[in-house]
N, C-alpha and C positions, 0 to 999 in steps of 0.2 A: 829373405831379409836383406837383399842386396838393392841398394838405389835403382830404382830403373834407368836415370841418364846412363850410372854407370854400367849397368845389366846392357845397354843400347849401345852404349861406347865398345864393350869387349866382343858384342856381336857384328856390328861395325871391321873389326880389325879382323875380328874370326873370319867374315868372309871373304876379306880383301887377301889373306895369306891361305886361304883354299885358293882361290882364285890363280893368285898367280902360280903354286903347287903343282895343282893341272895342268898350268898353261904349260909348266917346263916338262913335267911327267909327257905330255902329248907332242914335242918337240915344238910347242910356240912360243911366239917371241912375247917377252915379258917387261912390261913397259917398267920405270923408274918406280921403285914404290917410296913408301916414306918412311920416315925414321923411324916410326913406333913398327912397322912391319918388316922391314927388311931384316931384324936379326932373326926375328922367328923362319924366315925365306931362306936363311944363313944356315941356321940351325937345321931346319930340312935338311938343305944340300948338304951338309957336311954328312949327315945320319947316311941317306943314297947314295953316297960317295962309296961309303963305307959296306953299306947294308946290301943294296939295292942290285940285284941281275936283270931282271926282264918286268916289264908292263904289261901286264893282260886287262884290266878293265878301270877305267878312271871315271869317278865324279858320276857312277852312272845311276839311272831309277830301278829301283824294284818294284814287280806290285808280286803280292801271293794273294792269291783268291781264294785259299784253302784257306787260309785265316783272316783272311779281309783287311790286309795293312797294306803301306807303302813305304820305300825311305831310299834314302838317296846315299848309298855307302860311298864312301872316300877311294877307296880303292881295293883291288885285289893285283897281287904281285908275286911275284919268285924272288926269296932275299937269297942271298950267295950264299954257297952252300947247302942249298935245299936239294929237293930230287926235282928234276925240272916241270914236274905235275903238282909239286905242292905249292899251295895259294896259301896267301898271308892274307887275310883279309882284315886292313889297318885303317884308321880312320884317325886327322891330325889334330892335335887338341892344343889350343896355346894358354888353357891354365894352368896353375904353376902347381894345383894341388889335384888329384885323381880323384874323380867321382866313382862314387861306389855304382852308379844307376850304368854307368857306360858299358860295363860290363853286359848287359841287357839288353843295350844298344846294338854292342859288338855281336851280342851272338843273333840278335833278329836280320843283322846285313848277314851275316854269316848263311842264314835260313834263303835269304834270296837271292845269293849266290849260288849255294849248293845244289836249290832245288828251279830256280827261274831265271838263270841266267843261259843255259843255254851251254855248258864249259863241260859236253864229255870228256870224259879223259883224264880231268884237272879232281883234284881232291883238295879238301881244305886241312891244311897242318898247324896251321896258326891262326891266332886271331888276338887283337889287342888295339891300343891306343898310341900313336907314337906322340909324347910329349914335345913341345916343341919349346925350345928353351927362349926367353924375350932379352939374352944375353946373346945370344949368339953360338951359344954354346952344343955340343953335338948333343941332338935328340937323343930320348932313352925310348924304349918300349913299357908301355905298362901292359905286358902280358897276360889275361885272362882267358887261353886256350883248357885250360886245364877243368875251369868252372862253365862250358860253354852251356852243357846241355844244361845242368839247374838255371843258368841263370836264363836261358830261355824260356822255359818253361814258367819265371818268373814273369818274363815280359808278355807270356799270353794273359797271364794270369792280370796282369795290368790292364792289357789290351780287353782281358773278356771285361774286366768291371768298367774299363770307360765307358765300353759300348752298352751294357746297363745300365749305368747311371746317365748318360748322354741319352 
């Protein structure tokens, strides 16, 4: 029920603030952004400031062929205070309200991290959405570690009807 200019405009802004995200996460240089972006860019850095020890995988592809999907997870990370093998595996979201489906989302990157990425050694202890505030205000986690496996389970259960009806 969302306009689609407006549905184009916030995908629009979604990418431009991954974009520059990664660029810093990866130690690249981060060109000027604009005013509707930068506090959500703000908002990041202050949460990493805060949150964030080590980088192990950014912006990268999944494929699982045991289930036939792909996706492109945000990140996998070590936040402070972790054991230095537990992965965070977060993805940054600049709406202001939490969708129920991400949860789904979170646990299928969770799926080709743990099992395609290649990360002996590494375990997954978290998993979630980091909100990104368009104040500039420090991100929160919308943590759904706890619901990982149902809600998996739910996104096969999606993934097998697409591929039925499709």
């Amino acid at each position: 029920m969302i306009n689609p200019s407006v549905l184009a405009h916030a995908c629009e802004r979604g990418t431009k603030v991954h974009t520059a995200i990664a660029a810093h996460l990866q130690g690249l240089w981060i060109p000027s952004l604009d005013d509707e972006v930068q506090p959500y860019f703000d908002s990041f850095r202050k949460w990493a400031d805060i949150m964030l020890d080590e980088v192990i995988l950014v912006e990268n592809e999944g494929i699982c062929d045991c289930y036939g999907y792909m996706g492109h997870y945000d990140s996998a990370l070590i936040l402070k205070g972790d054991d230095p093998y537990a992965l965070s595996v977060l993805d940054w979201k600049t709406p202001v309200t939490a969708q129920r489906a991400w949860s789904c989302q979170n646990s299928a990157y969770c799926h080709l991290v743990e099992k395609h990425a290649d990360l002996s050694g590494y375990h997954i202890h978290r998993t979630g959405s980091v909100m990104l505030s368009p104040e500039g205000k420090t991100a929160k986690i919308h943590d759904n570690t706890h619901e990982r496996a149902t809600c998996f389970n739910i996104f096969l259960s999606a993934l097998t009807a697409y591929k039925f009806f499709k």
